[in-house]
Backbone as CSV, one residue per row, in Angstrom:
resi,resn,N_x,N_y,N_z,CA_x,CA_y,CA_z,C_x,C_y,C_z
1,UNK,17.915,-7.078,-9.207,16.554,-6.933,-9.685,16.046,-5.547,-9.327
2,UNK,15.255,-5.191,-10.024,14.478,-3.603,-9.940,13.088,-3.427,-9.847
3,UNK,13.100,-3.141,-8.662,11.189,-2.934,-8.475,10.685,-2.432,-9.273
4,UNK,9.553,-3.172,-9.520,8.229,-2.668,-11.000,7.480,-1.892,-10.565
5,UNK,6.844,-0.599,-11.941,7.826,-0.021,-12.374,9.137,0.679,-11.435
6,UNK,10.121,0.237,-12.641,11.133,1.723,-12.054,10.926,3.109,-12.396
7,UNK,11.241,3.950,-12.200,11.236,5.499,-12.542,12.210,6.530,-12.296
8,UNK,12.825,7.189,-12.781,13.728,8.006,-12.665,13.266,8.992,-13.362
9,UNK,12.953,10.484,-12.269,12.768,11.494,-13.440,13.675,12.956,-13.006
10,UNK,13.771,13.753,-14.003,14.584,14.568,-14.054,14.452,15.669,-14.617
11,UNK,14.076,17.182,-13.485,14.145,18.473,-14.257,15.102,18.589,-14.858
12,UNK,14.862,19.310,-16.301,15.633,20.217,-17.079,15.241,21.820,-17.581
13,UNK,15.874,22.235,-17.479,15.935,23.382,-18.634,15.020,23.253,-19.840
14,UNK,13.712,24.027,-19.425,12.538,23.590,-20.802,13.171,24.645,-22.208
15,UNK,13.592,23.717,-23.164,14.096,23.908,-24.473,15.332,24.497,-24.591
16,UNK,16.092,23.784,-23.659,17.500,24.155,-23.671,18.197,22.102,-24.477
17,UNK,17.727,21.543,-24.031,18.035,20.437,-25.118,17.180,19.471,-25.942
18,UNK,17.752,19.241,-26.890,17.250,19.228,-28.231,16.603,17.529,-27.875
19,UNK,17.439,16.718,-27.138,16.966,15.016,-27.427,18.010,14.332,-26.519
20,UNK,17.698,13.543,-25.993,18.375,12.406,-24.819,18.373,10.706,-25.614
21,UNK,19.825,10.591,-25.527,20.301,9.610,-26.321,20.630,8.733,-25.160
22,UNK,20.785,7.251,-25.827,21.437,6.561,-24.672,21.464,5.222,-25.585
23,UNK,21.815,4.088,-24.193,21.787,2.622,-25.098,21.356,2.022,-23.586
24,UNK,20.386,1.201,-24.427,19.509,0.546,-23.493,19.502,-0.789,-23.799
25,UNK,19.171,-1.638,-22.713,19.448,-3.739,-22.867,19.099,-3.511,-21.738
26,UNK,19.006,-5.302,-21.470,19.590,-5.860,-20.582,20.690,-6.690,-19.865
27,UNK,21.104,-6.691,-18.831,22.896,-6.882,-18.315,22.794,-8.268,-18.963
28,UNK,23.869,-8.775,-18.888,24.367,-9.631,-20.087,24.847,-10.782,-19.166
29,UNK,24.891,-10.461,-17.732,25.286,-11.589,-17.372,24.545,-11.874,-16.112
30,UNK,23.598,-10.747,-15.923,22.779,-11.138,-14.845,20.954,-11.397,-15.186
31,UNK,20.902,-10.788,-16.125,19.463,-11.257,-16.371,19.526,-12.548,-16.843
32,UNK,18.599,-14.208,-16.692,18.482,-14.689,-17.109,17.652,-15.229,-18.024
33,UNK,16.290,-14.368,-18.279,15.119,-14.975,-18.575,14.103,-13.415,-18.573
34,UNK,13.151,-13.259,-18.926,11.879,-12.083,-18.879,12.392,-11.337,-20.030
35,UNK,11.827,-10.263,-19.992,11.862,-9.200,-20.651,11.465,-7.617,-20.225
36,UNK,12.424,-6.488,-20.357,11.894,-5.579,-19.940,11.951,-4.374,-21.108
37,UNK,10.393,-3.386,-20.752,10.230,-2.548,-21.827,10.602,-0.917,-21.087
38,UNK,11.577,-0.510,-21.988,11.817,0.900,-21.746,11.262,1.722,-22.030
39,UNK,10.982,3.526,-21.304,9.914,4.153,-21.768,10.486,5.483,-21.268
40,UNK,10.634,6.662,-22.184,11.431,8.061,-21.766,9.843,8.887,-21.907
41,UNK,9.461,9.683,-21.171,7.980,10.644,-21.055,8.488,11.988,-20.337
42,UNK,7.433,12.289,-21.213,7.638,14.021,-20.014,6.603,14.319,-19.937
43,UNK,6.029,14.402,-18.744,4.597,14.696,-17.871,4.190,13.276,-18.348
44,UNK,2.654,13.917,-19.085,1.775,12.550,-19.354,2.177,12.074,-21.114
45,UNK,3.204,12.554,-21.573,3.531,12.393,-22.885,4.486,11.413,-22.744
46,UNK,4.135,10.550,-23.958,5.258,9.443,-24.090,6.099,9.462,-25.159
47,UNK,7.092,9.645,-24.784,8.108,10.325,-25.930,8.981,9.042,-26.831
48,UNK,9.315,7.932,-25.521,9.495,6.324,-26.660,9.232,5.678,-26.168
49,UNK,9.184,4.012,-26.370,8.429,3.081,-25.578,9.401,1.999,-26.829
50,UNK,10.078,1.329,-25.888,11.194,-0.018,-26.678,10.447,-1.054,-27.777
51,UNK,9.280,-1.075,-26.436,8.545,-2.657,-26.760,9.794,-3.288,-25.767
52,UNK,8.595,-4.742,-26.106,9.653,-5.464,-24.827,11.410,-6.142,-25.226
53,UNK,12.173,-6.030,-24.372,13.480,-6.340,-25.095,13.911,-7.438,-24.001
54,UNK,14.428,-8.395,-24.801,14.967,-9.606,-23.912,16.579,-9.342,-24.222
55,UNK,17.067,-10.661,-22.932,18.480,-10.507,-23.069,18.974,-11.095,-24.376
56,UNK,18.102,-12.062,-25.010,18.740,-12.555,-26.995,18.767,-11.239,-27.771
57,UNK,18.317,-9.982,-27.091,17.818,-8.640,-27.683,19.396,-7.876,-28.228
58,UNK,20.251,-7.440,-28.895,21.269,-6.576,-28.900,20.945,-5.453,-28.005
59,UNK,21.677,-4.847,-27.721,21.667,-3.245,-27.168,21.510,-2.503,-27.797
60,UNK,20.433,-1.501,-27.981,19.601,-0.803,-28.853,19.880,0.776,-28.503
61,UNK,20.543,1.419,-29.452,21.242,2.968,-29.296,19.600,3.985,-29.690
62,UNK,19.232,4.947,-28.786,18.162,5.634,-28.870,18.148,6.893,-29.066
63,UNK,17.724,7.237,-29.853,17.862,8.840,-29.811,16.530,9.710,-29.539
64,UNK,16.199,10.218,-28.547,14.488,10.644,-28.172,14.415,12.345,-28.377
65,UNK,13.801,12.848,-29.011,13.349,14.183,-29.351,12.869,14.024,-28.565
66,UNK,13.396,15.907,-27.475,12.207,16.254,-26.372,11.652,17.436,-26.559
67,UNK,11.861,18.481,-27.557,10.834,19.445,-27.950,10.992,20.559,-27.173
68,UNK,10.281,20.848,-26.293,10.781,21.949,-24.990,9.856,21.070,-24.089
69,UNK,10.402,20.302,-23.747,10.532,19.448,-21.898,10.961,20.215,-21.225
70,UNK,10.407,20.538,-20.333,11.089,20.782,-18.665,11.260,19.751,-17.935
71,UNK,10.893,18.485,-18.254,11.306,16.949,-17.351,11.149,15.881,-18.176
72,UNK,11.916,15.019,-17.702,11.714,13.960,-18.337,12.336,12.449,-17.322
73,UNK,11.590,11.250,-17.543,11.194,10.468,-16.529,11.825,8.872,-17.471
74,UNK,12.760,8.391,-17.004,13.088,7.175,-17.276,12.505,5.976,-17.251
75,UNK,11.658,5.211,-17.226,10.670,4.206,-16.717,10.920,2.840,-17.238
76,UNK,11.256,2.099,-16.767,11.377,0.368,-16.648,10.337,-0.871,-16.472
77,UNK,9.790,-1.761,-16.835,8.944,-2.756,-16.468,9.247,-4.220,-17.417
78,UNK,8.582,-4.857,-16.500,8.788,-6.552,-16.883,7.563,-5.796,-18.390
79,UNK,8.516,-6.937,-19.384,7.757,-7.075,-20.824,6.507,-8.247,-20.788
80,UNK,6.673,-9.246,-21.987,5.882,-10.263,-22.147,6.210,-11.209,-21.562
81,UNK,7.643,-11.645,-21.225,7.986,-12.275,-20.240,8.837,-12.178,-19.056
82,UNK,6.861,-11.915,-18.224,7.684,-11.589,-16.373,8.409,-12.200,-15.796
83,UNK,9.369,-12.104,-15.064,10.181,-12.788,-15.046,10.970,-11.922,-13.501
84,UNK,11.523,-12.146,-12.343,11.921,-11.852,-11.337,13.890,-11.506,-12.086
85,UNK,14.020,-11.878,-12.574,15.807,-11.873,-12.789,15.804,-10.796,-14.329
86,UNK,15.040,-9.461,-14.136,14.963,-8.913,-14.861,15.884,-7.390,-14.775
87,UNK,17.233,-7.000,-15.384,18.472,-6.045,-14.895,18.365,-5.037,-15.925
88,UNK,17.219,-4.263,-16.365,17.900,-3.390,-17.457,18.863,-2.303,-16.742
89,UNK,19.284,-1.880,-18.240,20.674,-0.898,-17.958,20.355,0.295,-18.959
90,UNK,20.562,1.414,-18.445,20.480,2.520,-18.808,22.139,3.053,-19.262
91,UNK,22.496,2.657,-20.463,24.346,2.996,-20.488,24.271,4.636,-21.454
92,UNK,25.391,4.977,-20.726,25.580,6.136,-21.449,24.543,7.516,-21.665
93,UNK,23.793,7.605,-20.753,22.934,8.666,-21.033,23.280,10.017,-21.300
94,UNK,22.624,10.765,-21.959,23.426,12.131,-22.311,22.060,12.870,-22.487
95,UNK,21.886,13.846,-22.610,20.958,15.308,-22.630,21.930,15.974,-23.752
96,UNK,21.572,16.068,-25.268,21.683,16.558,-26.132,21.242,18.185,-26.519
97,UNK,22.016,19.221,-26.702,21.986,20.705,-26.783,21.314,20.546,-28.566
């Protein structure tokens, strides 16, 4: 389980990459129940926001335009349904040139 919110953020190189891709869910064999909504920002800008995704949800491939970011901040939370056994997964992340 992952304390609400999570956050992960991360200087970059402002306008050295173009967009941060990834695939986002939740674990498949450990969440049982809730929902959690994903959210990529830089500063006070919100660059995507999932909506809430449950584990009946597929794994959803993202592609986020960051413009000239110098940071950008990963962020996690229980959706519409809170729920304690809530595992998202951040797979494959990449920083796109």
């Amino acid at each position: 389980m992952v304390p609400e919110p999570c956050m992960l953020s991360y200087v970059i190189p402002e306008g050295v990459f173009t967009r941060f891709d990834a695939v986002i869910g939740l674990h498949a064999s450990l969440a049982e129940e809730g929902s959690v909504v994903f959210q990529v920002k830089s500063g006070d800008n919100l660059l995507f926001d999932s909506g809430p995704l449950s584990k009946e949800d597929p794994t959803r491939e993202i592609s986020v335009p960051l413009g000239r970011a110098g940071e950008i901040s990963l962020i996690t939370f229980s959706g519409a349904k809170d729920h304690p056994d809530n595992y998202p997964v951040w797979c494959d992340p990449r920083l796109i040139k």
